[in-house]
N, C-alpha and C positions, 0 to 999 in steps of 0.2 A: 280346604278340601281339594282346593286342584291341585297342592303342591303332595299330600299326601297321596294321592292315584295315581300322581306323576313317577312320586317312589315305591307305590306298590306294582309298578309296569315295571319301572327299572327291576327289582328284583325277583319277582316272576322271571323276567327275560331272562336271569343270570344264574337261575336252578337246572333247567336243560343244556346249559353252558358248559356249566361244573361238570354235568355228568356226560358230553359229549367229551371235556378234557381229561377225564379219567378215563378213560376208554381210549382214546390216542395214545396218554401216556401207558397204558398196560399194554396194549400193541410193538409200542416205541422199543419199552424195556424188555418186552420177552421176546422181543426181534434182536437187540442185541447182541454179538457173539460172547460165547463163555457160557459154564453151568456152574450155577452157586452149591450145587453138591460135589462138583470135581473141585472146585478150590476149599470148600470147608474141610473134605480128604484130605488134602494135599495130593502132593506128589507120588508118583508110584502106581501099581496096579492095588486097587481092592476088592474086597469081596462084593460078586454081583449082587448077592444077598443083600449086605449091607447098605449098596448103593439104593436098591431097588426100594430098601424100609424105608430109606431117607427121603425119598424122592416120593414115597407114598404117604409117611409124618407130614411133608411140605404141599400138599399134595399136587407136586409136579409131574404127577402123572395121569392127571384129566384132562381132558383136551380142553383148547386156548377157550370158547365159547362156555363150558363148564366152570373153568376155573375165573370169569369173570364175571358170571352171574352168580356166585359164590361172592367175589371180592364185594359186587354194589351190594349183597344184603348185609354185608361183614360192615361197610361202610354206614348204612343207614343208620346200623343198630353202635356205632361209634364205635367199631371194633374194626385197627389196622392192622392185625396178626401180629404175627412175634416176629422178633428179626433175627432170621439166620446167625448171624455172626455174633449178637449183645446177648439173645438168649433169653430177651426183655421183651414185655411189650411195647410195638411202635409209638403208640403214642404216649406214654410213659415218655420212652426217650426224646421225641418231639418237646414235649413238655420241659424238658430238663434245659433243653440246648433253646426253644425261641427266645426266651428272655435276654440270653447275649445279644442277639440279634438284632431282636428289637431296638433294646439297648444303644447298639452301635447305629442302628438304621436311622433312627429317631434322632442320636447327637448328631448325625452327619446331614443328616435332612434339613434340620430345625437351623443348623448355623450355615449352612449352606444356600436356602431359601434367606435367610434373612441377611448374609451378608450381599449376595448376589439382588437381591432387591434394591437392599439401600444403593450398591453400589452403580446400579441402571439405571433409578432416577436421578442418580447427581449429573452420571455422563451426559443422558438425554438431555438435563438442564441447564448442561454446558458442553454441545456436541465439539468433537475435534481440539479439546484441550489439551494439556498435556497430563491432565490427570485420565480424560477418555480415552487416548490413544495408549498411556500405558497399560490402564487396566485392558483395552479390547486385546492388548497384543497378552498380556497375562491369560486371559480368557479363553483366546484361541492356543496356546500353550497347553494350557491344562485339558481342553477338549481334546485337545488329538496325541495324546500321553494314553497308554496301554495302563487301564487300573493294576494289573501286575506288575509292569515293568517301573511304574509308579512310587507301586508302595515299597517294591524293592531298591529303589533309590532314595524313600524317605527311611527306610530300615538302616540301609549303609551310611547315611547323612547322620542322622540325627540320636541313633543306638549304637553303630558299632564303632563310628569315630567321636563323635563328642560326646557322647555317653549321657543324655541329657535327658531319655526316656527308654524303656524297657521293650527288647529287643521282641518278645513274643509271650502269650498266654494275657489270662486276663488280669490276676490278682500275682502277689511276690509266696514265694514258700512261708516267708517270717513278718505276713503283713499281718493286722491284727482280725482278726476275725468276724468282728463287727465293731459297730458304730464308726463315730465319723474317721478315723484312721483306715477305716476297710472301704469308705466312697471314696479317699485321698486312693488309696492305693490304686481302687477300679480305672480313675479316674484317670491317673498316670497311666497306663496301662491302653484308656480310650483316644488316646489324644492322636497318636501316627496311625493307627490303623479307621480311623472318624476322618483325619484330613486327607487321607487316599482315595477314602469313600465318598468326600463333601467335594473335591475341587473337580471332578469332572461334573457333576452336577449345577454346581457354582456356574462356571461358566458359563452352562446353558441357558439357566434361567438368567445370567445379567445378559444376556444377551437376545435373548426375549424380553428382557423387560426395558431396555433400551432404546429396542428398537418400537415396541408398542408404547413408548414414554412418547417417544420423540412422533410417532404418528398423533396418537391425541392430543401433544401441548399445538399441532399445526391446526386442531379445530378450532370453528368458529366461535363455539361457546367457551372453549380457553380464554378467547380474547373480550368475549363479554363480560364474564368473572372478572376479568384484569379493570376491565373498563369501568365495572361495578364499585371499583377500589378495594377490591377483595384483596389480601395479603399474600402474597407469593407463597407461603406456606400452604395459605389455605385453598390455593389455586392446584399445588401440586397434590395433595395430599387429601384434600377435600372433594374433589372432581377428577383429577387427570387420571390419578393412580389407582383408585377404586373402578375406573372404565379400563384401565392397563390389566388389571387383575386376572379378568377372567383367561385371555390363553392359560396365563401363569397356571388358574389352577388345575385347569386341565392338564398341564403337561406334569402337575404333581404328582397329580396320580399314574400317570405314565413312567416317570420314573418311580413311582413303588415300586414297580413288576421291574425295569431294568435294574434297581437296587439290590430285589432279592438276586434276582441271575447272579451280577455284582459279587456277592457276599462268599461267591463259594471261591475266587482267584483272592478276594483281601481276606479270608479268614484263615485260608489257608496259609500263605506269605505270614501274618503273623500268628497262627497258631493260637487263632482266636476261638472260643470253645463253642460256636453255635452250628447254627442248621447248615450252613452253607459247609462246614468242614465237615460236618454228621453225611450231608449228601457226598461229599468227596472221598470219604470212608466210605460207605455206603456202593459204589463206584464200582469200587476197586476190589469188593468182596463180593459183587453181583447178590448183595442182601436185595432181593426183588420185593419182598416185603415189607422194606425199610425205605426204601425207592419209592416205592408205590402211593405208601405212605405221608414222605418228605412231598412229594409232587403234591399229592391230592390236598395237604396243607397250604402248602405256598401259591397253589394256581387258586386256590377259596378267597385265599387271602388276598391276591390280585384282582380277582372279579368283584371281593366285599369292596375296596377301595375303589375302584371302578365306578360302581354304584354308587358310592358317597361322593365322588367327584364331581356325577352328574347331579345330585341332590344340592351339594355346594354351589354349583355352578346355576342352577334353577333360585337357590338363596341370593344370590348376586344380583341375577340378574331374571327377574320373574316372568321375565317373554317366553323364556324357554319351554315352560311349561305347556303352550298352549301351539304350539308348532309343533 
C-alpha cells in the first residue's frame, strides 16, 4: 500500500505538469517567426481571399487564448488536428514514425546501459589499470563528441569509405519485405546510427557507475561480506552493485528526455524515418499542428518515464517511499 500511493502522488503530480508544458510549448511555437500559410502559398503575392480562408480552415485567426483552449479540449478528447503540410492527421502520423524511434532509442539505450555497466564495475575493481584508464579516456572522448558531428564521422568511416553498413534510411529498396531477411536488413541499417546514439550515453553511466562502484566497494560492510568468505563475485554483484544502481537509474530516465531531444541531429544525419526527423520536417514548414502535436507526445512521454523512474527507484530501494 505505501508503494502504490507513493505512485498514485507521483502521477497526480505529473497530470498538471503535462498540461503546464503544453501551454509553454504553444506559447513557444506561435512565438516563433514565419506563418505556416505564407510558406504553404509559397512564394509570391496571393489572393487576400484566399489567404484569409486558410488562415480561418486553420483557424489562425482566433486569438492566442482561444485557440489554446480549443487545442487542451482537441487534446483531452485524443484529437491533435491535422497537419498543414501531410494533410493527415497528427497523430496518425506520430503513430507511423515512433516505432523507428523507439526502435532506435531502445537498441542504443539497452547496449549502452549494459555495456557502460559492465564496464564500471571491472574499472572500480581495478581502479587506475590500464584497462581503467583506457576506457575513462574512451569515455571522456565520447562525452564531449557533438552527436552530429559524431554520427557524421561514423557515416564517413564506416558507409562512405569501407562501405561495411548503409549510409541512411531504415530498410534497402530490394530487402525483402518480411520475415527474418527484413529484421537482417532493419538491423544493418540500426547499427551507425544506435552507436551515435549509445556512446555519449555510455560514457556517462560508466562513469557514474565507476565512480559509485568504487564509493561502495570503500564500505565497511564490503569488507565484512569479504570477511564472511563470501566470493568476490558475490561481493560485487550481490551487495556493492545493487547499492551502485540507484543514481544509475535515475539518470536513465534523465537520459530518455536527453535521447528524445538527441534523435532529431541522429535522425536526421542518417535519414532515419522517425519523430525526431517528423519534428525537423515539421520545423521547417511551421506545420504548428504537427509541432504541437510531436511536443505534447514526446514531453508525456518524458514525464511517464519520469514517474516510472521514481517507482523504480522506491522498488530498489524502499526508504524512499516514506520520506
Amino acid at each position: 500500500m505505501p508503494l502504490l500511493i507513493y505512485a498514485l502522488k507521483r502521477i497526480a503530480q505529473a497530470i498538471p505538469l503535462v498540461l503546464v508544458i503544453i501551454a509553454i510549448n504553444f506559447a513557444l511555437i506561435h512565438a516563433a517567426p514565419g506563418d505556416p500559410v505564407d510558406i504553404l502559398l509559397g512564394q509570391g503575392e496571393a489572393d487576400p481571399q484566399v489567404v484569409a480562408q486558410l488562415r480561418a480552415d486553420f483557424g489562425l485567426d482566433q486569438p492566442l487564448p482561444v485557440q489554446l483552449a480549443r487545442y487542451y479540449a482537441k487534446v483531452l478528447s485524443l484529437d491533435l488536428g491535422q497537419s498543414f503540410r501531410y494533410r493527415e492527421p497528427v497523430i496518425e502520423l506520430i503513430a507511423s514514425r515512433l516505432p523507428a524511434t523507439l526502435l532506435l532509442m531502445g537498441a542504443a539505450l539497452v547496449v549502452s546501459t549494459l555495456v557502460a555497466v559492465a564496464l564500471g564495475v571491472v574499472a572500480a575493481h581495478r581502479p587506475y589499470s590500464a584497462l581503467d584508464n583506457g576506457v575513462t579516456t574512451l569515455a571522456l572522448a565520447g562525452y564531449s563528441m557533438p552527436v552530429f558531428w559524431l554520427g557524421q564521422l561514423l557515416l564517413i568511416a564506416f558507409a562512405l569509405k569501407l562501405d561495411w553498413f548503409p549510409a541512411q534510411g531504415m530498410v534497402s529498396i530490394r530487402a525483402p519485405t518480411e520475415g527474418f531477411g527484413r529484421v537482417l536488413d532493419v538491423a544493418h541499417h540500426l547499427v551507425l546510427p544506435a552507436l551515435t546514439y549509445s556512446l555519449y550515453h555510455l560514457a556517462l553511466i560508466f562513469r557514474l557507475t565507476r565512480a559509485k562502484m568504487q564509493d561502495v566497494l570503500a564500505q565497511d560492510y564490503i569488507q565484512t561480506a569479504r570477511a564472511k568468505g563470501l566470493s568476490e563475485a558475490q561481493v560485487i554483484f550481490g551487495h556493492a552493485l545493487r547499492n551502485a544502481l540507484l543514481p544509475i537509474v535515475t539518470v536513465l530516465g534523465l537520459n530518455f528526455g536527453f535521447m528524445l531531444a538527441g534523435s532529431v541531429l541522429t535522425e536526421t544525419v542518417f535519414a532515419w524515418p522517425g519523430t525526431g526527423r517528423l519534428l525537423y520536417e515539421a520545423i521547417l514548414a511551421r506545420d504548428y499542428p504537427l509541432l504541437m502535436g510531436l511536443f505534447v507526445c514526446l514531453s508525456t512521454m518524458v514525464v511517464l518515464v519520469n514517474v516510472l523512474t521514481d517507482i523504480a527507484y522506491a522498488l530498489i530501494d524502499p526508504r524512499v517511499v516514506y520520506r
